[in-house]
C-alpha positions, 0 to 999 in steps of 0.5 A, a space after each residue: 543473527 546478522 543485524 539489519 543496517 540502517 542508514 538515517 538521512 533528516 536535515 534536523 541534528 536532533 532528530 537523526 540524534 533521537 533515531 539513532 539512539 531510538 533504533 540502537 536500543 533495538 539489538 537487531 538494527 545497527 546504525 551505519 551512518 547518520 547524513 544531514 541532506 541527500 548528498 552526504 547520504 548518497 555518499 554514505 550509501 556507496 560506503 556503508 551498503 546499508 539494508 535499509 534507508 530512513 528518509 526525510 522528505 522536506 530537505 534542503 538542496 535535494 529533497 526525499 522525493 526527488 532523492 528516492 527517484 535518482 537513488 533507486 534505479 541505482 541502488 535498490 535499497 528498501 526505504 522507510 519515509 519518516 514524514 510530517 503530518 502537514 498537509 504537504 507532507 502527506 502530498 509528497 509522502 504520497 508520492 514517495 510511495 509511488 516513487 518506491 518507499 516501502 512505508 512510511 512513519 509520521 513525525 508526532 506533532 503533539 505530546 511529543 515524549 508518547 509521540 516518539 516512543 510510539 513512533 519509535 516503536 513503529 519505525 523499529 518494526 517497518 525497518 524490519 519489514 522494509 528489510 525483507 521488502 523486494 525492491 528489485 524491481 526498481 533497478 532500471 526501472 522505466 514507467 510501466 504500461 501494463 494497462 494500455 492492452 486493457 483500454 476499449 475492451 468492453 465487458 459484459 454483464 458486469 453492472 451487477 459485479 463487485 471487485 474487492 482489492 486488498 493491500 498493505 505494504 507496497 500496495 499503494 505503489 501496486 495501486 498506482 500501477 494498475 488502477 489508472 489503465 483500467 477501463 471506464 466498463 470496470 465493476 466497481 471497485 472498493 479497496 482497504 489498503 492500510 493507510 492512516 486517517 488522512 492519507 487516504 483521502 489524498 491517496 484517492 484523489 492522487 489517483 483520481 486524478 491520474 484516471 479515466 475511474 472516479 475514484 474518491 475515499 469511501 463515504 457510507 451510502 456511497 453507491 458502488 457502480 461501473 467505473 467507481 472505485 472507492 478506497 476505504 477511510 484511513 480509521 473506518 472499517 468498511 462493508 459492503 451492503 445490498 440496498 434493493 437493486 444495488 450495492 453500497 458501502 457503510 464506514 463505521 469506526 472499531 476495534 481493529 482486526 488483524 491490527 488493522 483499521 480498515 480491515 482486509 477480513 471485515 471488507 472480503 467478509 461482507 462481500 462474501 455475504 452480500 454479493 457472493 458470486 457476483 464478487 472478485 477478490 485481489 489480494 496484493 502486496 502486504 505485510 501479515 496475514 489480514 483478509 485470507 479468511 475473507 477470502 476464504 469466504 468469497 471463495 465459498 460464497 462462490 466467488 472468484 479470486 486472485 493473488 499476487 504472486 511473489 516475484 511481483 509483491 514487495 511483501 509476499 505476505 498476505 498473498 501467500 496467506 490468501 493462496 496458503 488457506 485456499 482463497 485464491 483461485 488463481 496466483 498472478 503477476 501485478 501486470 496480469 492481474 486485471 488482464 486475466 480477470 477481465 478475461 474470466 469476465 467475459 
C-alpha cells in the first residue's frame, strides 16, 4: 500500500521532533521532511511533493496563515493546522479554515504526556482524511460571490420554516461561503458543524461579523427566527422544540453520537419531530456517515432536503451517506445550493 507523505512545518525543534516520531509509529505515513518556518518549508514542498502538510500558525517571519493563502493557489496541498488553544490561536485557526486548511488539531496545554498521546492519535487520523480531501478547487482560486444573485429576493411564507445544515471537515470553509450572501428574509437557521468547545463561538462571530444575519453560538431558549442563525456549541448536542407559536433550541450535554457532539443525527432528528414539513435540510462537506438517519427522517416527516454534491465537498462523506440512504431530494453544487432552495420556497 502507498504510504501518505507528510510534510511537518512548526518554528519549535521539539515539537516537529515529537511529530515526527509520533507520525512514524503509524506504518501508513512517511515523513518527508521536517522545516522550522514557511520558508524552508515552501522549498521542501517543490522537493518532496508531499500528500499532506502539518502546519503551525504562530511563526516567525511568515506566519501559517499568510503561508496557506501564498501556498494553496500554487500547490493544493491538503493541509492539517496543529494549533494552540490560546485565544489567538483560535482567532487565526479560525481563519486558517476559511483560507483552505482541512482540519486542525490543538496543541495540549495540560497533562502534557495524555495530552500528546491523544493529540497524536488524532493528527495520525485527520492526515488520513485530509489525504482524500479535495482541494482542487484551491488552485487559482479568486474570492467567490456565489450569493450576490440571492440579495433582495424576497420569500414567501417563510416565518414558519426551519433550515437545518450539517457539516464536518470543510464545512467551516463551506459556511463561509455560502451563509454571508444570504438574505436578511432566510428562515432560521441552525447549524452543527463538528468544531470543539470554544471554536465554536469564535467561529460564529467570525461570521456574524462578515453578515447582513444575526448569527451567534446557540443558547437553549433561543428563538429560531427569519435572519437568525445559530451554530450548535463545540460539546452540546442540540434540538430543535416547539414552545406554542414558535421554534426554539435547547443545548443539553451527552454522550457523543456518530462520534460527535454536537451530532448531525440528534439535530436533523428532532427537526423531524417538531417542524416536519415546515423543515429543510442541507447536508455539507464532512467526514463519516453523522446525520443520514436524521435526514432520513426530515425526509419522512415531509421535508425537503439538499446534499452537496461531490465535485464541491472536500469530503464527500456524510453527503454521499445522506443522498445513499435516500434522505436527500436533491444533490447539489455549494454555490447552488441556496439558490435552488430559495427557489423551492417560493
Amino acid at each position: 500500500m502507498k504510504k501518505i507523505k507528510v510534510l511537518i512545518i512548526d518554528d519549535s525543534a521539539l515539537v516537529r521532533d515529537i511529530l515526527t516520531k509520533g507520525l512514524s509509529q503509524d506504518p501508513t505515513l512517511e515523513i518527508v521532511g521536517a522545516s522550522p518556518d514557511a520558508f524552508t518549508g515552501r522549498d521542501k514542498i517543490i522537493e518532496t511533493r508531499p500528500d499532506v502538510l502539518t502546519l503551525d500558525i504562530e511563526m516567525p517571519r511568515m506566519d501559517g496563515l499568510e503561508f496557506l493563502k501564498r501556498l494553496l493557489p500554487q500547490y493544493p496541498i491538503p493541509v492539517v493546522i496543529v494549533s494552540s488553544l490560546t485565544q489567538k490561536g483560535k482567532e487565526i485557526t479560525i481563519q486558517a479554515l476559511e483560507a483552505g486548511a482541512v482540519d486542525f488539531v490543538s496543541k495540549p496545554t495540560s497533562d502534557i504526556v495524555q495530552g500528546l498521546s491523544g493529540m497524536l492519535m488524532e493528527l495520525r487520523t485527520k492526515i488520513k482524511i485530509a489525504a482524500s480531501a479535495n482541494v482542487s478547487h484551491w488552485k487559482d482560486k479568486k474570492e467567490p460571490n456565489f450569493n450576490n444573485h440571492l440579495r433582495g429576493r424576497a420569500l414567501s411564507e417563510s416565518t414558519d420554516k426551519v433550515i437545518a445544515i450539517g457539516a464536518s471537515t470543510g464545512g467551516t470553509e463551506a459556511l463561509r461561503t455560502i451563509i454571508p450572501g444570504l438574505p436578511i428574509d432566510i428562515p432560521g437557521i441552525v447549524i452543527v458543524q463538528h468544531m470543539p468547545p470554544g471554536f465554536t463561538k469564535m467561529f460564529a462571530d467570525r461570521l456574524n461579523s462578515l453578515s447582513l444575519l444575526q448569527i451567534k453560538e446557540a443558547e437553549s431558549g433561543d428563538r429560531i427566527r427569519m435572519g437568525r442563525v445559530l451554530i450548535a456549541p463545540g460539546d452540546h448536542h442540540v434540538k430543535v422544540v416547539r414552545s406554542g407559536g414558535y421554534y426554539q433550541v435547547v443545548c443539553q450535554k451527552g454522550e457523543k453520537v456518530n462520534g460527535h457532539c454536537p451530532s448531525v443525527d440528534v439535530l436533523m432528528n428532532s427537526v423531524a419531530q417538531s417542524v416536519g414539513k415546515n423543515a429543510y435540510g442541507i447536508m455539507l462537506t464532512g467526514m463519516g456517515s453523522d446525520g443520514a438517519k436524521g435526514m432520513l427522517a426530515m425526509k419522512q416527516a415531509g421535508a425537503y432536503n439538499i446534499a452537496q454534491d461531490e465535485a464541491s465537498s472536500i469530503v464527500y462523506g456524510m453527503p454521499k451517506c445522506a443522498n445513499d440512504l435516500g434522505g436527500a431530494d436533491a444533490v447539489v453544487s455549494l454555490e447552488k445550493i441556496f439558490s435552488h432552495l430559495i427557489e423551492r420556497m417560493n
